[in-house]
C-alpha positions in Angstrom: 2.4 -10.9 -19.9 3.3 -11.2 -16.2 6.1 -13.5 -15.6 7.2 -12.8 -19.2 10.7 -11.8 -20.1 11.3 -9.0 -22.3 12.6 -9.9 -25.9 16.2 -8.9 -26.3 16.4 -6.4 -28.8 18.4 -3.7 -29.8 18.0 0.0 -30.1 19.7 2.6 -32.4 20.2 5.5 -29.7 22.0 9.2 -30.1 24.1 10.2 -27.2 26.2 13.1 -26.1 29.9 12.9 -27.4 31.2 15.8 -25.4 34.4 15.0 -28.0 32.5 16.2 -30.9 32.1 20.0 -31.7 29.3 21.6 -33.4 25.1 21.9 -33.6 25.2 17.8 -33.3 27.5 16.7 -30.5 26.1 13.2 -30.8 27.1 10.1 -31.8 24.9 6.7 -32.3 25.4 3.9 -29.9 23.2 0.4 -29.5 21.9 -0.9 -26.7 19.6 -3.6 -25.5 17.2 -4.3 -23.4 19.8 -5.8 -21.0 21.7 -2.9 -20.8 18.6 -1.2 -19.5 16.8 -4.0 -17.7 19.5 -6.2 -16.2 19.6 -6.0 -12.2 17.2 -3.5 -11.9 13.4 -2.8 -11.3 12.0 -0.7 -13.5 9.1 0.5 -15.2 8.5 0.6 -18.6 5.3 2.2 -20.5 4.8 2.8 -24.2 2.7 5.5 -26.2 1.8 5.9 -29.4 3.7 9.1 -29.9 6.1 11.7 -29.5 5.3 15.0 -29.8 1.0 13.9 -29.7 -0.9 15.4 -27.1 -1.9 12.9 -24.2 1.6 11.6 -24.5 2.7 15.5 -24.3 0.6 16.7 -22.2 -0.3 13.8 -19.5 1.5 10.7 -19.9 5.4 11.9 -20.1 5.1 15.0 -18.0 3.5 12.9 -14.7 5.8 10.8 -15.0 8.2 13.1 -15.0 6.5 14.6 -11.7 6.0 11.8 -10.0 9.5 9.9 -10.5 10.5 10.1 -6.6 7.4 8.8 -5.4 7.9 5.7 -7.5 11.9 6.3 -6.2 10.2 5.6 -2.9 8.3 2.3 -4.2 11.5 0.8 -4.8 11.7 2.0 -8.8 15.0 2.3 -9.6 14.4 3.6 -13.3 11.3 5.0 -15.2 11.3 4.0 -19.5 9.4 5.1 -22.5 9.0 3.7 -25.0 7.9 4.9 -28.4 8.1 3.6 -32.0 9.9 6.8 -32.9 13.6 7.4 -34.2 16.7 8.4 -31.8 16.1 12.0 -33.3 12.3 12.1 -32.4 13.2 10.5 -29.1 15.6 12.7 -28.2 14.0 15.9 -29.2 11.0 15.4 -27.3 12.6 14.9 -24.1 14.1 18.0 -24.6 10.9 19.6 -25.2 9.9 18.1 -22.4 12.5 19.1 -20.1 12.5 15.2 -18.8 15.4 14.7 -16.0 14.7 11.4 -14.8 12.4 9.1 -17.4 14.5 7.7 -19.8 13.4 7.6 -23.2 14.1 5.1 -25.4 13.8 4.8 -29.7 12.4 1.6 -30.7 12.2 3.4 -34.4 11.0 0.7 -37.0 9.1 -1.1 -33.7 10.9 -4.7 -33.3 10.8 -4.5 -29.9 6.6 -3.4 -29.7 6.2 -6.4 -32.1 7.7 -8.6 -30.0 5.9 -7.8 -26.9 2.5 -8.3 -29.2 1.8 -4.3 -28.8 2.4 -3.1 -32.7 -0.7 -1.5 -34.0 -1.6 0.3 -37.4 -2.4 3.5 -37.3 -2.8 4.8 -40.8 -6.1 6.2 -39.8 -4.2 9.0 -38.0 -1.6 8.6 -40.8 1.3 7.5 -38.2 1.6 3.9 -39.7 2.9 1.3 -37.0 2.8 2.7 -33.4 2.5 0.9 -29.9 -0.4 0.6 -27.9 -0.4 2.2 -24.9 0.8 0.2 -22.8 2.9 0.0 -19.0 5.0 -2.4 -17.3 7.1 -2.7 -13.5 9.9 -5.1 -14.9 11.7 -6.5 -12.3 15.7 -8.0 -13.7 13.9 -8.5 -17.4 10.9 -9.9 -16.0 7.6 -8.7 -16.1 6.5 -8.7 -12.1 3.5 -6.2 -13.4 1.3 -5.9 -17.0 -0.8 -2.5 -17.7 -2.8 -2.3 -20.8 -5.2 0.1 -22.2 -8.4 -1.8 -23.4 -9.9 -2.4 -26.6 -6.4 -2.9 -28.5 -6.9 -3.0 -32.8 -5.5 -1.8 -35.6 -7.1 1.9 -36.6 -8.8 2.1 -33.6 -11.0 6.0 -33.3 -10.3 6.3 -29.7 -6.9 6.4 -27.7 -7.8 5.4 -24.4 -5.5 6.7 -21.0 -5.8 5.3 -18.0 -4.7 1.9 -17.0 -1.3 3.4 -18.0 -1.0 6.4 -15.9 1.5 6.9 -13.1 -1.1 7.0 -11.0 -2.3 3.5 -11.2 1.0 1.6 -11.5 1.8 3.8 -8.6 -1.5 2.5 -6.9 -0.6 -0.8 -7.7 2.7 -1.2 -5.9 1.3 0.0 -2.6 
């Protein structure tokens, strides 16, 4: 993966329309993977889930913690990515009380098959979900690949550790 580009693909997004009255002041909008990736290092990490608990409970949150140290290893943004809808997406971070990662929809998962990262997970009764996966991407390009092992289709465990904040923060020392 290092040295790859990311796949150009779109996203189905909900964002704030301060325009619009009411209990859903939002309005959808598309973007790509340009308009998040294009002139700037980043990095990227997928999970299989919103709402689930390492996602919940490590994952997002230490992120979230730990966005200015990565500020201060020349990050300018931090993504996730899950194959979840805009709703899900957005609802979670607001669980969440995220400031700073950006979370981004990739709903029926185009842009986890592309990178090779789409997995089945009827076992858990999810259906297709993304490994866990991280990335630093550097202008679209892929300067740094993190991937949990043992990646398959139904797999019983759900490793966490490659992936943490912690070691991509280790690795840009």
């Amino acid at each position: 993966m290092i040295n790859k580009h990311l796949p150009n693909t779109e996203f189905k997004t909900r964002v704030r329309d301060d325009t619009l009255e009411g209990d859903n002041p939002f309005t959808w909008e598309t973007k790509t993977v340009t308009d998040y990736f294009e002139n700037t290092t980043s990095v990227l990490f997928s999970l299989p889930g919103a709402f689930t608990p390492t996602c919940s409970t490590f994952q997002l949150p230490d992120f979230e913690r730990l966005y200015d140290r990565f500020v201060e290893n020349g990050i300018t943004n931090i993504y996730c990515i899950s194959v979840n809808d805009a709703f899900v997406m957005n609802k979670w971070g607001q669980d969440q009380g995220v400031k700073n990662v950006k979370l981004i929809p990739d709903g029926c998962g185009s842009f986890t098959r592309r990178m090779g990262m789409l997995v089945a997970k009827d076992n858990l009764g999810f259906g297709y979900r993304s490994w866990r996966y991280a990335a630093v991407v550097d202008n679209m390009k892929v300067t740094h690949w993190f991937e949990e092992p043992g990646i398959l289709d139904n797999c019983e465990d759900d490793p966490y550790g490659e992936t943490s904040p912690q070691n991509i923060l280790s690795a840009l020392k």
